[in-house]
C-alpha positions in Angstrom: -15.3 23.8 10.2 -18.7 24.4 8.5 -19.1 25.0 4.9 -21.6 24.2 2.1 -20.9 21.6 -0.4 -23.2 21.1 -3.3 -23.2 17.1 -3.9 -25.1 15.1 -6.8 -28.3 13.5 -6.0 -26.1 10.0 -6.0 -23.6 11.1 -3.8 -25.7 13.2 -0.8 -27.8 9.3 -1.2 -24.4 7.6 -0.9 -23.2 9.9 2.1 -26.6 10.0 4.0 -26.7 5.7 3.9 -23.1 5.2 5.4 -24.1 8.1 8.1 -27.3 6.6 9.1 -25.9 3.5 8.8 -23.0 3.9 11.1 -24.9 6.4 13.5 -22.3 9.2 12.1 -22.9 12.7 10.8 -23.0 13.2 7.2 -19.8 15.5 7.9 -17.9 13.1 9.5 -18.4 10.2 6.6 -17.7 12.8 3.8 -14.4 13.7 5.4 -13.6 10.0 5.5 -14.7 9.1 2.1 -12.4 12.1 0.8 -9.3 11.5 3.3 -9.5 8.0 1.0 -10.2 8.9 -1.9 -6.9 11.5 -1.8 -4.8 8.2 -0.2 -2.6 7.4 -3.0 -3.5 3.9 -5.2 -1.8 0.3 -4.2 0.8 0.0 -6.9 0.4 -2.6 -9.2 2.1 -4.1 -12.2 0.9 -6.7 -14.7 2.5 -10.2 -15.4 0.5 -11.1 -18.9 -3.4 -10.3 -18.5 -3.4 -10.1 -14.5 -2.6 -7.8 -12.3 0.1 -8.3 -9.1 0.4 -6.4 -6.4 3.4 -5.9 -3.9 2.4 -7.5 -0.7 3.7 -6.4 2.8 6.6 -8.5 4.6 4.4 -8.4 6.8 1.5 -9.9 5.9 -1.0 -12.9 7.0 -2.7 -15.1 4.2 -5.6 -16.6 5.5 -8.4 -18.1 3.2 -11.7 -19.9 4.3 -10.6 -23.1 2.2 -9.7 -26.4 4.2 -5.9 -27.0 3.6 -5.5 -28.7 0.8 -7.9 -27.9 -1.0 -8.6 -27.0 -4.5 -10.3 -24.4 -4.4 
């Protein structure tokens, strides 16, 4: 479909770096940046000042650190 959007300096700049930088058209990466930006937020809840999130059954923690470290 081909319609005119009016963007803010920032966000035509924004748009134009991703599509140039992943050899895309402009049209392409603003439909993706909106398809997320409508994806509903992870849900979250708060045990004292930080934030937890429910993590997948599913899921694979990996992490950089050698085992046993404190880090």
């Amino acid at each position: 479909m081909c319609t005119t959007v009016t963007l803010d300096d920032d966000v035509f700049n924004i748009v134009r770096y991703i599509a140039v930088q992943n050899k895309q058209a402009m049209g392409a990466v603003l439909s993706d940046l909106v398809r997320k930006g409508l994806q509903k937020s992870p849900e979250y809840t708060h045990k004292g000042l930080f934030p937890t999130f429910n993590v997948p059954s599913n899921f694979v923690f990996f992490s950089n650190s050698p085992k046993g470290s404190a880090d």
